[in-house]
Structure formats: C-alpha cells, structure tokens
C-alpha positions in Angstrom: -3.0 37.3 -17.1 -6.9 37.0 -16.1 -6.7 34.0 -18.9 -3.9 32.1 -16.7 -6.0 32.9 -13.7 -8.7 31.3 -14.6 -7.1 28.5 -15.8 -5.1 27.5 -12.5 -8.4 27.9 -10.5 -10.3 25.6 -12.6 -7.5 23.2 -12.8 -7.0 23.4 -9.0 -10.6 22.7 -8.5 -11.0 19.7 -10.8 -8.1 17.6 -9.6 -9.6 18.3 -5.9 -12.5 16.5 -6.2 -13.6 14.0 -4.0 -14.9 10.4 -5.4 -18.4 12.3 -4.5 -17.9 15.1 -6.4 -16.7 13.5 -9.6 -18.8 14.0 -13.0 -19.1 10.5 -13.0 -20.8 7.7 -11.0 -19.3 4.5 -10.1 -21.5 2.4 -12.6 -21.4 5.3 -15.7 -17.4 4.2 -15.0 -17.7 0.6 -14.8 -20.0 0.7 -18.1 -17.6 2.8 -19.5 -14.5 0.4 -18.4 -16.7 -2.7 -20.2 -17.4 -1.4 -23.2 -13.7 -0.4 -24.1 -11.3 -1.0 -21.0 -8.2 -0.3 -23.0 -8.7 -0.5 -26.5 -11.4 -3.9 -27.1 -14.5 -4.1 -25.2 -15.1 -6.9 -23.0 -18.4 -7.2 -24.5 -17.5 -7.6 -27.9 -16.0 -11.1 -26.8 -18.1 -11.7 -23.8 -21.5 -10.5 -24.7 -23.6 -7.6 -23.8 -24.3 -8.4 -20.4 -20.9 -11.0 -19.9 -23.5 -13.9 -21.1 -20.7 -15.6 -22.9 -20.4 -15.6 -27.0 -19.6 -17.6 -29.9 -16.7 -15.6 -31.7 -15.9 -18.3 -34.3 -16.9 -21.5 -36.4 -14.5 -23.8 -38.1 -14.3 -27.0 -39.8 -11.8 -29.5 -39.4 -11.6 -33.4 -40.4 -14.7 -32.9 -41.3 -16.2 -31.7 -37.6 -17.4 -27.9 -36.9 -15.5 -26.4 -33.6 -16.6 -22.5 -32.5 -14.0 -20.5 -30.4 -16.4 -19.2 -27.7 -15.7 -16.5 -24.8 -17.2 -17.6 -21.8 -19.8 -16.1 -19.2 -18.4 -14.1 -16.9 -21.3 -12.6 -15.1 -21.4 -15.6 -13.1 -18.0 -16.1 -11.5 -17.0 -16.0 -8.1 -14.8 -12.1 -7.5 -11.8 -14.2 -6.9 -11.9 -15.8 -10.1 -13.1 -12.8 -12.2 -9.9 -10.7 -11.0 -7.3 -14.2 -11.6 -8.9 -14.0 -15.4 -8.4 -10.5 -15.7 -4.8 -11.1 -14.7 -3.4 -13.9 -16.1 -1.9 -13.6 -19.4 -4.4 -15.9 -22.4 -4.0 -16.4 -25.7 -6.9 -14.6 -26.7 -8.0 -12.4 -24.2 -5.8 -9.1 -24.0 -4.3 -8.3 -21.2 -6.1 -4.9 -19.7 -3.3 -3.9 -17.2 -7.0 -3.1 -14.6 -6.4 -1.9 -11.6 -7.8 -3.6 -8.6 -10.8 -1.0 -8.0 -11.5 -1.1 -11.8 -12.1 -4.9 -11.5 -13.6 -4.7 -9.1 -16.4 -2.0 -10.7 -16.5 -4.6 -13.7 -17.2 -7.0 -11.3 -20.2 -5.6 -10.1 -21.4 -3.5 -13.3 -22.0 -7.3 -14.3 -23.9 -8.1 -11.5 -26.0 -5.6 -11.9 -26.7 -6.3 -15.4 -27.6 -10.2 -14.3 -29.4 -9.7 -11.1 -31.6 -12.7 -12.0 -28.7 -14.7 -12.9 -26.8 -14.4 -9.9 -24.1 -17.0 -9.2 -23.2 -20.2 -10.1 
C-alpha cells in the first residue's frame, strides 16, 4: 500500500511541472531533437552544426555528381519550418511540432553565431 503511495505522489509531481522546473533546459532539448528527432539525426545529413554535407559521389556518362544536404543554419525561420514540413524525397518526414522547430531553429543559431544569416 505505502509502495502505491509513493508511486502516485511521484507521478503526480512529475507530470506537474512547470517548463521551469523540467530536468531539462530548452537547448539540452533542442540538441537532443537534432541529433535524433525521430529516428535519423539531422546532423547526420546536415552536418554537425547544419553546415551542409556531401552524402554521396557518383559517376555517370563519364561525370562525378555528389547528392549533398544543404546548410541549414543559415535560413530564414520561415523557410526552416516549410523544409521541415514538406514532404522530400530524401529527407524524412519528422512529424515536429511547431515549438520543436522552432528549438531546432535556434539550437542552430547558436551553434553558428558567427555565421549568422544569409
């Protein structure tokens, strides 16, 4: 009985916390969200810090093509959240909600804060 007890008072505290109280900070989440939003990390197509990557080489005719992922650490919010959205036919689609892009958004930033803008 004391077992049950204790369990409902822990589980009523945890699901009451505030944003402020949570075990986690904002950017520990957005780091968290880039490196594996839903299965792939944005970082293993996008780079480290969203820099942009080369993810393949190939040869045709004769001519050498790469399949790159582009920067994203640069792009204007409204265009981050539209790429995040829209279905591609290589980038998954991470079903993010609209604060969770928005903490990508500006984990990136801060990883960039030389960079800034184009």
């Amino acid at each position: 009985m004391k077992g049950w007890f204790v369990l409902a008072l822990f589980l009523n505290l945890w699901t009451g916390l505030s944003a402020e109280e949570s075990f986690i900070t904002n950017d520990e989440y957005a780091k968290m969200l880039y490196k594996n939003p839903r299965g792939i990390g944005c970082g293993n197509c996008h780079g480290q810090k969203g820099e942009g990557k080369v993810l393949s080489e190939f040869i045709k005719n004769g001519k050498r093509y790469a399949v790159t992922a582009p920067a994203i650490y640069n792009l204007p919010m409204k265009r981050f959240k539209r790429a995040l959205k829209q279905p591609s036919k290589l980038m998954p689609e991470y079903f993010l909600t609209e604060k969770e892009m928005a903490y990508l958004y500006f984990y990136l930033l801060k990883q960039n804060p030389k960079k800034g803008k184009k």
